[in-house]
C-alpha positions in Angstrom: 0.9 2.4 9.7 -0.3 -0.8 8.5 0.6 -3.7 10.8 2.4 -7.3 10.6 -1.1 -9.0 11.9 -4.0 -10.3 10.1 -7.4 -8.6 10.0 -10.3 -10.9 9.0 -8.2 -13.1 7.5 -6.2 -10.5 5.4 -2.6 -9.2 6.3 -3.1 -5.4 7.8 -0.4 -4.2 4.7 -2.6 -5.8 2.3 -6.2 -5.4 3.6 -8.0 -2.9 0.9 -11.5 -2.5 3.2 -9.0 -1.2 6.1 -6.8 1.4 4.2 -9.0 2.5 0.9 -12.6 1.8 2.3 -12.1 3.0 6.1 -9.1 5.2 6.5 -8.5 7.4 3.8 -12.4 7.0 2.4 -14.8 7.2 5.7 -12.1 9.0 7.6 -10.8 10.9 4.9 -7.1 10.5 5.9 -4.7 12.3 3.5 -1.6 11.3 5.2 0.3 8.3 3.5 0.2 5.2 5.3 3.5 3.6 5.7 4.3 -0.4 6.5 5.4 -1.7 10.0 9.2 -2.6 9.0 9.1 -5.4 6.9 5.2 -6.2 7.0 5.0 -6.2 3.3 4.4 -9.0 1.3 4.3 -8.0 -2.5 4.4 -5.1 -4.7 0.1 -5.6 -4.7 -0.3 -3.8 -1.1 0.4 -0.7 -3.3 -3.5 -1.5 -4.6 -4.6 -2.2 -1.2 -3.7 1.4 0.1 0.4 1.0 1.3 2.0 4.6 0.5 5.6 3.9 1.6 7.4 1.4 2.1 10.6 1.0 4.6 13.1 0.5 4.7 15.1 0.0 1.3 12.0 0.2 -0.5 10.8 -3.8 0.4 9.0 -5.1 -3.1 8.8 -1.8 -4.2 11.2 0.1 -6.6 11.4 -1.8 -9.8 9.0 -4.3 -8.7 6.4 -1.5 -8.2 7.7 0.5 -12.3 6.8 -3.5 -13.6 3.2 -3.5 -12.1 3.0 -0.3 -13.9 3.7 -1.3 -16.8 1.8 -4.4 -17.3 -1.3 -2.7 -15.8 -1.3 -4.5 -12.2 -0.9 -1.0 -10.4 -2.3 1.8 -11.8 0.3 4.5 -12.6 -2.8 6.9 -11.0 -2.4 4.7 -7.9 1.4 5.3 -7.6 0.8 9.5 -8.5 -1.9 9.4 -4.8 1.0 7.4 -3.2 3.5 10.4 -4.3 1.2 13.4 -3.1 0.5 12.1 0.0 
């Protein structure tokens, strides 16, 4: 679960080093990481390593099919985020 506070500077839902780099690279987690309710800030934590968001889907959804499209998330991104 990613968290509400800030590491280094960098919200724990948005902080790429934490989720990508440490967690599911050093530690090889293959679990999905989900937000604390509401920690979220934009459809970009989907790059820094958020899997699921809760509840109603926060800034994902549509939000997330638009980065898609214009090349903001990688569609590859969003297939990890499904299979974990």
């Amino acid at each position: 679960m990613c968290s509400y506070n800030r590491i280094n500077n960098t919200y724990g839902c948005m902080n790429s080093k934490l989720m990508n780099g440490v967690l599911k690279t050093e530690l090889q987690f293959d679990g999905f990481v989900m937000l604390d309710w509401n920690a979220q800030h934009d459809v970009y934590s989907s790059n820094a390593g958020l899997d699921m968001v809760m509840p109603l889907g926060g800034s994902f959804g549509t939000n997330l099919t638009d980065a898609v499209n214009n090349g903001t998330v990688d569609a590859s991104r969003v297939t990890d985020m499904a299979t974990r």
